[in-house]
Structures are given as structure tokens and as C-alpha cells.
MDAnalysis code that builds the backbone (N, CA, C; Angstrom):
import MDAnalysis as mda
import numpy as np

u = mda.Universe.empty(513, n_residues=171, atom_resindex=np.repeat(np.arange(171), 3), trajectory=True)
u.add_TopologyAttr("name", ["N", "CA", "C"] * 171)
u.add_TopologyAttr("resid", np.arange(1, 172))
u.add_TopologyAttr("resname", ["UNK", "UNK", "UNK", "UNK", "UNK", "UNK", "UNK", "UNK", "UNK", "UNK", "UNK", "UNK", "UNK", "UNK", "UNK", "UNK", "UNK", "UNK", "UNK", "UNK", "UNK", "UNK", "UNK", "UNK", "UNK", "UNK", "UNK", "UNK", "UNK", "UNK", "UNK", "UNK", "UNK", "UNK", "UNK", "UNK", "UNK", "UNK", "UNK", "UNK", "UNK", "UNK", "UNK", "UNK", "UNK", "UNK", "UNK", "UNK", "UNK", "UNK", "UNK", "UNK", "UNK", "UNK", "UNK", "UNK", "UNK", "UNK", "UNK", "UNK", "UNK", "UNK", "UNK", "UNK", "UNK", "UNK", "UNK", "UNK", "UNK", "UNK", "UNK", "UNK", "UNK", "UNK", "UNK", "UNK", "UNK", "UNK", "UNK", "UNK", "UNK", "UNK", "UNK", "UNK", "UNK", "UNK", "UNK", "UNK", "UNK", "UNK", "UNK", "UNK", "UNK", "UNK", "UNK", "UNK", "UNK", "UNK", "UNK", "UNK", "UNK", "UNK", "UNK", "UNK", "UNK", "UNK", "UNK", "UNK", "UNK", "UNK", "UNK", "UNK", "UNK", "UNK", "UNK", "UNK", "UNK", "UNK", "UNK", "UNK", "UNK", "UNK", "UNK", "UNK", "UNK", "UNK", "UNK", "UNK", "UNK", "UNK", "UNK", "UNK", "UNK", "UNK", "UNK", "UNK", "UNK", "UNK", "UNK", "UNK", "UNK", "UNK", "UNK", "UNK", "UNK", "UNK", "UNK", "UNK", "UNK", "UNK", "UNK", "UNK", "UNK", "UNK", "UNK", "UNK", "UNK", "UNK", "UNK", "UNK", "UNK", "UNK", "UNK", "UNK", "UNK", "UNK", "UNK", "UNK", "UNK", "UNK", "UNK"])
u.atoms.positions = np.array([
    [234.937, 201.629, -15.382],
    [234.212, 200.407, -15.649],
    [233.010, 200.338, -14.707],
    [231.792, 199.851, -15.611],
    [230.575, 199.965, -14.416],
    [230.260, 198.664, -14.095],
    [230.347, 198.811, -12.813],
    [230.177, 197.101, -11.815],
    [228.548, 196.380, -12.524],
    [228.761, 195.331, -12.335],
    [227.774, 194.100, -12.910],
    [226.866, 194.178, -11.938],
    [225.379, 194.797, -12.268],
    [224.449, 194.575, -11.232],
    [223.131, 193.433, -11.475],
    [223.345, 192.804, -12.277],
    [222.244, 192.045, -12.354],
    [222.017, 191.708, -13.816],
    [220.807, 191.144, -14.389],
    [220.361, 191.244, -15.822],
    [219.807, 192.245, -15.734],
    [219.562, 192.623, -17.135],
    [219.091, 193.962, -17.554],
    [217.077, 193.685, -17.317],
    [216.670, 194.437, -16.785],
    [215.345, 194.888, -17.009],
    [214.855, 194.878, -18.098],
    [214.110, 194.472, -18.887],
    [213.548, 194.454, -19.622],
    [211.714, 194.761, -19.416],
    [211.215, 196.277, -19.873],
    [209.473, 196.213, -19.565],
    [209.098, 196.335, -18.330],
    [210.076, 196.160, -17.438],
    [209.876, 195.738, -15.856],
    [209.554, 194.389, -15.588],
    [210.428, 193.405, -16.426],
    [210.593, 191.879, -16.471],
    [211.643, 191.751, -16.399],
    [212.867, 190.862, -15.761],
    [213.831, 190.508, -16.103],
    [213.774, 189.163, -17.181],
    [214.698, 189.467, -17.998],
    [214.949, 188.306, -19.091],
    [214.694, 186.878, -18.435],
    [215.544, 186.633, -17.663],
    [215.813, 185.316, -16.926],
    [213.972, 184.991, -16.685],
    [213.497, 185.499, -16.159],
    [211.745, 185.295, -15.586],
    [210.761, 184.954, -17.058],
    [211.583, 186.166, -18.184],
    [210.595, 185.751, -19.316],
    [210.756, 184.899, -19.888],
    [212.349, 184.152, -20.001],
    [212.546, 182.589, -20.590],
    [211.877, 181.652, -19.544],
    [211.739, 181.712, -18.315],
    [211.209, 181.199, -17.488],
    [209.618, 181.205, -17.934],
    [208.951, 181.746, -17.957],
    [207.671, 181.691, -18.685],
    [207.156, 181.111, -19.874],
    [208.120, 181.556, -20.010],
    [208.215, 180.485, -22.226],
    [208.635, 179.643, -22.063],
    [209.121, 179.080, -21.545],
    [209.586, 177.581, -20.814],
    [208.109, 176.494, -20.572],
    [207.660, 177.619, -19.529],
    [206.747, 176.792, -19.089],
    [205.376, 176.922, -20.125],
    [205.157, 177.859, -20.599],
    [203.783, 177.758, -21.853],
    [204.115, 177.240, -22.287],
    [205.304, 176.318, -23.380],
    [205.679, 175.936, -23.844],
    [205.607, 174.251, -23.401],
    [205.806, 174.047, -22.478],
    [206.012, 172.793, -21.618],
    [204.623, 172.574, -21.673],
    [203.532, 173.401, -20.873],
    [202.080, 173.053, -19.799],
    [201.177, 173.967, -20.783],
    [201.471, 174.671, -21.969],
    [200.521, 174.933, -22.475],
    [200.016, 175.283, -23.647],
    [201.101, 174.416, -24.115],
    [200.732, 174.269, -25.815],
    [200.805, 172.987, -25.884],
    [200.127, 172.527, -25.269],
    [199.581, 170.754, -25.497],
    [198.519, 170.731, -27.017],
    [198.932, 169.281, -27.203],
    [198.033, 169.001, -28.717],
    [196.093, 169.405, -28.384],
    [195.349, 169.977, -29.080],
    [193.866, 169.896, -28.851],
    [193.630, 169.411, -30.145],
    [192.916, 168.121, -30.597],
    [192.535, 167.218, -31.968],
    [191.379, 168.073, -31.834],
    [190.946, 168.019, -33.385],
    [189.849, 168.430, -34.202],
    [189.483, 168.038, -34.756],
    [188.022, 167.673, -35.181],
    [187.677, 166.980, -36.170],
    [188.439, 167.347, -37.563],
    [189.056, 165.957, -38.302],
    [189.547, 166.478, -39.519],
    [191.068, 165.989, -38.925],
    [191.477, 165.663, -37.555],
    [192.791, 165.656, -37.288],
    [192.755, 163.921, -37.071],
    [194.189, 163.339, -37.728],
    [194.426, 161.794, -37.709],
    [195.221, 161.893, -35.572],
    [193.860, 160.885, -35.100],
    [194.187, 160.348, -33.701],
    [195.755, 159.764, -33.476],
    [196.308, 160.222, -33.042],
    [197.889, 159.434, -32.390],
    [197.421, 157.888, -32.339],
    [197.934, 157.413, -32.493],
    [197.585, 155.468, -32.304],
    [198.607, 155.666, -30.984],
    [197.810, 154.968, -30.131],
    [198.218, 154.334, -28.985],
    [197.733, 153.119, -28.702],
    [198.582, 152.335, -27.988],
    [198.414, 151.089, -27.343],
    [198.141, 151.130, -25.516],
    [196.923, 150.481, -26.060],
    [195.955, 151.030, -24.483],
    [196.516, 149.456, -23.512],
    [197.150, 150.010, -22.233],
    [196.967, 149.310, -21.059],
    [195.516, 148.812, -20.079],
    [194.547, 147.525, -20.923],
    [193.749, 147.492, -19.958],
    [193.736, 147.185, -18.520],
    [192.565, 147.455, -17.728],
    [192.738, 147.579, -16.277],
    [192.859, 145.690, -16.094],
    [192.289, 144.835, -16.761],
    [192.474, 143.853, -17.317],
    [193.659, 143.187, -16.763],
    [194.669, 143.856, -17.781],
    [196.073, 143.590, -17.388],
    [196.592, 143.629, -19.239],
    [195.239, 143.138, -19.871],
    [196.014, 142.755, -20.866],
    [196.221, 144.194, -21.974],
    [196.931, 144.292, -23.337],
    [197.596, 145.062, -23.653],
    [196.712, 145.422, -25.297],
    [195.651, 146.638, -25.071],
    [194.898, 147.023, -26.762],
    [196.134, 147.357, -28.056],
    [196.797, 146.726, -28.731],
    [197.414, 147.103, -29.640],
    [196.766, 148.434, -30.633],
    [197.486, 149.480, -30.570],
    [196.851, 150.456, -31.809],
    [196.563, 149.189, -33.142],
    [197.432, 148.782, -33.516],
    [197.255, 148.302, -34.618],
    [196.317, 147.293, -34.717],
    [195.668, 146.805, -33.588],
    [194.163, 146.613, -33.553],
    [192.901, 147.737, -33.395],
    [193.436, 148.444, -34.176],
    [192.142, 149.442, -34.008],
    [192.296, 149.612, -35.407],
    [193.050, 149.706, -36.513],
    [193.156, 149.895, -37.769],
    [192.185, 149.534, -38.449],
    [191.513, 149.921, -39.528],
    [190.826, 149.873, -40.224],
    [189.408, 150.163, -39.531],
    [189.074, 150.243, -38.111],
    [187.997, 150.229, -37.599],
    [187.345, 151.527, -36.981],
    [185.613, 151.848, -36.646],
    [185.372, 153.242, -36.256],
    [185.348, 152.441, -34.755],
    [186.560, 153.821, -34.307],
    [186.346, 153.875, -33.042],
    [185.948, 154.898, -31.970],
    [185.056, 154.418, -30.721],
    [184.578, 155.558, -30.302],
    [185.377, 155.688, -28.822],
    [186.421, 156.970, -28.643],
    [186.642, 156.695, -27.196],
    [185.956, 157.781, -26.133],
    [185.120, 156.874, -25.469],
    [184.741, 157.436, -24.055],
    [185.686, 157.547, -23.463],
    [185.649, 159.261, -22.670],
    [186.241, 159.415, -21.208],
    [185.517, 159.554, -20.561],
    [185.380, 158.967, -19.491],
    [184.425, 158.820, -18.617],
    [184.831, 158.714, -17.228],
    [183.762, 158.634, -16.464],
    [184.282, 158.633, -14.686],
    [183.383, 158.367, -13.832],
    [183.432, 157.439, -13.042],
    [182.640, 156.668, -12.025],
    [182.098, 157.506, -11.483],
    [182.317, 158.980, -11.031],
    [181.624, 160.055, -10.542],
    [180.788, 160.594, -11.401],
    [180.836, 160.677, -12.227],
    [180.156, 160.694, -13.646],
    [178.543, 160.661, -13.699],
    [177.979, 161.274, -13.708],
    [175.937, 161.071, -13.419],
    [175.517, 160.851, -14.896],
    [176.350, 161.281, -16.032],
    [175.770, 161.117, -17.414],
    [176.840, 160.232, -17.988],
    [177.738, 160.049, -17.618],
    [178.810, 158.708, -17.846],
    [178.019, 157.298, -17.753],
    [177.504, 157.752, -16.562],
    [176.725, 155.956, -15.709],
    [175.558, 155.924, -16.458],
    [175.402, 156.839, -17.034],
    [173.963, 156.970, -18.026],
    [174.257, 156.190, -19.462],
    [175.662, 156.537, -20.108],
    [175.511, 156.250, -21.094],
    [176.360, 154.703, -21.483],
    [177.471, 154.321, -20.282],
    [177.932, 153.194, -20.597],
    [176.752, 152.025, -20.984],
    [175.445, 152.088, -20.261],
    [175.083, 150.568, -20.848],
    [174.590, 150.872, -22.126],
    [173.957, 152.004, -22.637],
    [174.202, 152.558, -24.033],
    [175.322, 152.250, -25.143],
    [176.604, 152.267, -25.305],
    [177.848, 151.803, -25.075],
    [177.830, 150.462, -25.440],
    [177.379, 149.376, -24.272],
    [177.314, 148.071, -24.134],
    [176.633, 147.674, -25.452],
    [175.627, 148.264, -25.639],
    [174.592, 148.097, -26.407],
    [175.092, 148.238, -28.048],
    [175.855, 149.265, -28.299],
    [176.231, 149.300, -29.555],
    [177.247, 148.627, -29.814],
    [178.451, 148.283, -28.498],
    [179.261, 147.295, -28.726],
    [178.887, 146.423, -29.528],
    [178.080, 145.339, -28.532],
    [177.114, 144.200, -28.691],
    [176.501, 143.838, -30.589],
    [175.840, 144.910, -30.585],
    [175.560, 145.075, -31.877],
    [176.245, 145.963, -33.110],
    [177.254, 146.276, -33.216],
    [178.029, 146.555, -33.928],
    [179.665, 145.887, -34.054],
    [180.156, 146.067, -33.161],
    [181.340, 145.129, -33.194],
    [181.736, 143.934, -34.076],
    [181.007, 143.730, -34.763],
    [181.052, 142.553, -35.813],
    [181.162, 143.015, -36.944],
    [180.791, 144.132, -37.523],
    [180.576, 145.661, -38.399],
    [181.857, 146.139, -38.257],
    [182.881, 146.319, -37.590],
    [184.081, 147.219, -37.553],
    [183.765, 148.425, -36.380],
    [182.922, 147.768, -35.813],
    [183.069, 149.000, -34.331],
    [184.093, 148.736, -33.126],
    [184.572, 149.633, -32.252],
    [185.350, 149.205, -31.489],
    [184.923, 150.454, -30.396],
    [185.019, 150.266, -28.693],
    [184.810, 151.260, -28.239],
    [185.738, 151.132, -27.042],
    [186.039, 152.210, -26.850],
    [187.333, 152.133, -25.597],
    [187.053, 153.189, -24.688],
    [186.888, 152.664, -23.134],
    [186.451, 153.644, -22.530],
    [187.830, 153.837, -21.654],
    [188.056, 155.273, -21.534],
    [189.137, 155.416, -20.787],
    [188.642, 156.478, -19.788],
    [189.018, 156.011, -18.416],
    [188.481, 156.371, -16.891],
    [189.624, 157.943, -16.791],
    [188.976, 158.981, -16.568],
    [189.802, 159.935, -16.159],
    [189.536, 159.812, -14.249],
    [188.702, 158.898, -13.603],
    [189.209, 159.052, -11.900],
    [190.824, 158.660, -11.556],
    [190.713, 159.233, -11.290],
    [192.459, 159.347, -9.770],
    [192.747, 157.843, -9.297],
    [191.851, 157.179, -9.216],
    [191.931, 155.953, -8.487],
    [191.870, 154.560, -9.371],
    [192.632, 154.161, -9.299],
    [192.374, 152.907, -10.580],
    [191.508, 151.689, -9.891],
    [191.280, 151.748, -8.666],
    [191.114, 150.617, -7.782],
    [189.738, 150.877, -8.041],
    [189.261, 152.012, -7.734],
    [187.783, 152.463, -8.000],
    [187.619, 152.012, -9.415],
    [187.961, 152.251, -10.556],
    [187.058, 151.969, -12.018],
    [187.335, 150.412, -11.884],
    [188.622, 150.028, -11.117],
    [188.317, 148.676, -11.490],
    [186.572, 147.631, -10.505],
    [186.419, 148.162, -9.126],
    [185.737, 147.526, -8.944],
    [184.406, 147.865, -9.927],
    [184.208, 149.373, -9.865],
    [183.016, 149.160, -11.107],
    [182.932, 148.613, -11.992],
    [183.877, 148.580, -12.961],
    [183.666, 147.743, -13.649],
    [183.511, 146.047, -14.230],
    [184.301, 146.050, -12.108],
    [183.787, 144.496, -12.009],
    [182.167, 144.195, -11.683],
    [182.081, 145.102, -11.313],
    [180.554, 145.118, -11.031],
    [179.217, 144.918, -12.367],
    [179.991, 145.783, -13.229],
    [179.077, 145.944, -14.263],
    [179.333, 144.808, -15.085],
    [178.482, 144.557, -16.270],
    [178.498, 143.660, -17.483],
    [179.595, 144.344, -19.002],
    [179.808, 145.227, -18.742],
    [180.476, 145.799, -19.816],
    [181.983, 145.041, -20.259],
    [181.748, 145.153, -21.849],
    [182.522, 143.911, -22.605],
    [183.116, 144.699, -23.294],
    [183.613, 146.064, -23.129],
    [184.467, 146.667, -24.336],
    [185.464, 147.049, -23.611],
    [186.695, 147.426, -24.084],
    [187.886, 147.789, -23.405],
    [188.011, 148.484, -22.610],
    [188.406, 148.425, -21.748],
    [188.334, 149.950, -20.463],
    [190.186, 150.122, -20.049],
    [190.341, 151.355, -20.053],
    [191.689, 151.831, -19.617],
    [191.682, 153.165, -18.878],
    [192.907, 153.669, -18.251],
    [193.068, 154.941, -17.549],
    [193.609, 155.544, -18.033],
    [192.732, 157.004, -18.557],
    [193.693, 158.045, -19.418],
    [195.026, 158.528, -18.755],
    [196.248, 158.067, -19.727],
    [197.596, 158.436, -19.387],
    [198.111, 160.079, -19.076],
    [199.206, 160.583, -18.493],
    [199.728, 161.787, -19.186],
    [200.002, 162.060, -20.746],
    [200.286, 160.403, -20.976],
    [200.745, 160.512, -22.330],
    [199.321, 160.556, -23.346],
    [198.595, 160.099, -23.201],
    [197.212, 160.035, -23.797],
    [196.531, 161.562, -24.028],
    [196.867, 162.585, -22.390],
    [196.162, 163.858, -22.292],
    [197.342, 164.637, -23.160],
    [198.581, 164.539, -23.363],
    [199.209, 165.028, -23.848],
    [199.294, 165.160, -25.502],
    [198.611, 164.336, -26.114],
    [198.440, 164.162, -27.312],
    [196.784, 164.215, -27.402],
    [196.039, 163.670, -26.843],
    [194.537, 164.328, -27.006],
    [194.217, 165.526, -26.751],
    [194.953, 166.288, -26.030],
    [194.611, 167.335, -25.002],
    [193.369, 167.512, -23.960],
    [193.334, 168.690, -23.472],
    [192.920, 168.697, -22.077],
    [191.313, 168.395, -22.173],
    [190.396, 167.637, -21.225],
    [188.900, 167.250, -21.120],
    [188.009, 168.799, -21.100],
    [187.248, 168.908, -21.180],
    [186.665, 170.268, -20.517],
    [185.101, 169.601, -19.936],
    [185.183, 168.188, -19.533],
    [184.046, 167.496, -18.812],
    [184.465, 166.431, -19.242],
    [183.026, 165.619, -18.716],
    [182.717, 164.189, -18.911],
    [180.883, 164.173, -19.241],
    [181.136, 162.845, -19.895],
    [181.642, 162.360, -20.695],
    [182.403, 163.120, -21.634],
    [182.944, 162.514, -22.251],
    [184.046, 163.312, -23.833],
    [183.629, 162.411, -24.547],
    [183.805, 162.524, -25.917],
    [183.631, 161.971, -27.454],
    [184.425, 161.992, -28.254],
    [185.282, 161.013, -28.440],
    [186.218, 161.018, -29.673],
    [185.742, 160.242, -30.665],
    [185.002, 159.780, -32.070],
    [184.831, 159.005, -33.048],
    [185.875, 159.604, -33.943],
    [186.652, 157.844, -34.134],
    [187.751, 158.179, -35.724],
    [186.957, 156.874, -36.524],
    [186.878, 157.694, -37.689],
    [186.447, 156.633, -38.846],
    [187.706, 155.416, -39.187],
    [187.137, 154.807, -40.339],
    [188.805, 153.496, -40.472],
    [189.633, 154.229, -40.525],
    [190.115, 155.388, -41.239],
    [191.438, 155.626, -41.361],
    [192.191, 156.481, -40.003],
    [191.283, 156.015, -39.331],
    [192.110, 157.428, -37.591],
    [191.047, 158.735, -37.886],
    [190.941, 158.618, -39.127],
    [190.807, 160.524, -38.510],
    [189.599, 160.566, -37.695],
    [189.552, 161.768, -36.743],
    [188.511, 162.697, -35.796],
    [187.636, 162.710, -36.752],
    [185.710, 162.296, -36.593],
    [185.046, 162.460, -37.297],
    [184.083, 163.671, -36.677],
    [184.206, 163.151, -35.007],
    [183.993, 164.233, -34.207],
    [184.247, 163.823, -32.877],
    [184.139, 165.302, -31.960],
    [184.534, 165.508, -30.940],
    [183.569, 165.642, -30.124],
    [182.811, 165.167, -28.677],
    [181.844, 166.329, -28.314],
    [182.118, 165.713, -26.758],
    [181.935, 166.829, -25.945],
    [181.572, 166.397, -24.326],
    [180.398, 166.628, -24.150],
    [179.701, 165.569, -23.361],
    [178.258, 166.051, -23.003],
    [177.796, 164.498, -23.594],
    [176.063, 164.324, -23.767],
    [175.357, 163.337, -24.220],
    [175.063, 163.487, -25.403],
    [175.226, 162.537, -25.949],
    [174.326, 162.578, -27.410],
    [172.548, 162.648, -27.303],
    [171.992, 163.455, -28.382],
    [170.201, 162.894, -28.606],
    [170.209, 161.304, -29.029],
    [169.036, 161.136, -28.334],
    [168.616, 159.588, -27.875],
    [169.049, 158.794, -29.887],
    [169.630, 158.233, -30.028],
    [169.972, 157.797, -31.012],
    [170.696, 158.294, -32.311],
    [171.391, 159.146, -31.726],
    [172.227, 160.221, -32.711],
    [173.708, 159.695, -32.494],
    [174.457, 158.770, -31.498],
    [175.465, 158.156, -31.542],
    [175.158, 157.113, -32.287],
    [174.336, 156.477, -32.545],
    [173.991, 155.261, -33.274],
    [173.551, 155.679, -34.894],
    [173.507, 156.623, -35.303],
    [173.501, 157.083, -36.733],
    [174.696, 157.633, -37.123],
    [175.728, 158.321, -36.113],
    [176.925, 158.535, -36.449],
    [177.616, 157.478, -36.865],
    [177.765, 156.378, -35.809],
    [178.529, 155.479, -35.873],
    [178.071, 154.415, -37.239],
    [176.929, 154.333, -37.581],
    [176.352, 153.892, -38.581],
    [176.935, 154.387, -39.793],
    [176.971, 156.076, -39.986],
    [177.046, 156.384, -41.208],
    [178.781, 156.083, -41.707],
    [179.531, 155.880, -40.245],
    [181.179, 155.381, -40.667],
    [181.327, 153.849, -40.986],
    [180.153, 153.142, -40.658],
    [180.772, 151.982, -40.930],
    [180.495, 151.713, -42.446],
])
């Protein structure tokens, strides 16, 4: 009888290490990435506020969510932009939700006590990155037309009035 020395080698991997690996891609790296064409998860946003965005207040409406961040040099550029289409669309079926990817909640909140901005602001969750998937900058761009779906995606700035013809052509 030959004595028990271990798991078997496999490739010059042991088994145990490669379920260990598939474990974890599996866990940390096959997170959701939306595409235009893909219906947004409805979530119910915690504002910094206190008070509570029902998904089912976003139904029927185009919504645009900013991620954004107080460190942000083209973020701080485009929120009063933002303000602006709120202001004048929101009565139309616009809705815009900015959700803060900084570390610090204390920080977006004083900015945004600071600023005039009147549209929802929240802190992107695990659960939020887990179903949006991962940023690859800031700003980010999510527009869903009424029915949820991704109309598009983009990080970076829009040309000077090219968010305002998008959002136009959904309402």
C-alpha cells in the first residue's frame, strides 16, 4: 500500500490552489459590466440627505447617473452643467443622480452643502459596483431611457451640448 502524500499535482498546480483561484475569479472577477442595450438593476438610492430614492421613482423616466468625485477636475466641471439640465428638464421626465465614488462621505457631503445642486446625490455602494461594474475613471455616464435600458455608457466629458441632445432625443 502506498502512503498518502498529499493531493495530486496537477500541471505543477495542486488541485486545492486551482479551486482556490476559481473561487476567487469567480467571486472578484466576473462582476456584471452593463452595455448599452442592457436593462439597469433598479436600485433604491440612500441619499446623503438621509432621505431614501425609491427605484420605482425612476420608472418611466430618462435617467442620467453621474459618478463622480470631489477630486474630480472634469466632475467639478460638469455638475453645474447637470444643475442646468436638471432645472430645465425635470419637468419633461428627466431625473439625474449623482453618485460620489470618494472614500469619505463627510467630504461629498460638505460639498455638496456648499454647492446649489438640486438633484439627488448618493455614495456608490459595493452593491451598486457589483451590478454596474467596475469605473475605469471619472466622470462615468450611465443614460437609461423610460424603460431602464442603457442608452449609453461613457467616462470622460461630453462635446459642449451633446448631453443635452442625447437626453433630448429620450425624452
Amino acid at each position: 500500500m502506498r502512503a498518502f502524500t498529499g493531493p495530486r499535482v496537477v500541471g505543477g498546480l495542486s488541485p486545492w490552489l486551482l479551486a482556490a483561484a476559481a473561487a476567487l475569479l469567480i467571486a472578484f472577477g466576473a462582476q456584471a459590466q452593463l452595455r448599452t442595450g442592457d436593462r439597469l438593476p433598479e436600485f433604491s438610492f440612500q441619499l446623503l440627505d438621509g432621505q431614501r430614492l425609491p427605484a420605482t421613482s425612476l420608472r418611466g423616466k430618462v435617467v442620467v447617473h453621474m459618478f463622480w468625485a470631489t477630486w474630480c477636475p472634469l466632475c467639478l466641471e460638469d455638475l453645474p452643467k447637470m444643475q442646468r439640465l436638471y432645472a430645465d428638464y425635470r419637468n419633461r421626465g428627466l431625473e439625474i443622480v449623482a453618485l460620489s465614488v470618494d472614500r469619505n462621505r463627510s467630504d461629498v457631503e460638505k460639498f455638496w452643502r456648499r454647492h446649489e445642486y438640486r438633484f439627488p446625490v448618493a455614495m456608490r455602494t459595493m452593491e451598486m459596483r457589483d451590478e454596474y461594474g467596475d469605473l475605469t475613471g471619472t466622470p462615468t455616464f450611465l443614460i437609461t431611457d423610460r424603460n431602464g435600458i442603457v442608452r449609453e455608457k461613457r467616462t470622460g466629458v461630453f462635446a459642449p451640448g451633446e448631453l443635452e441632445r442625447r437626453i433630448l432625443s429620450l425624452l
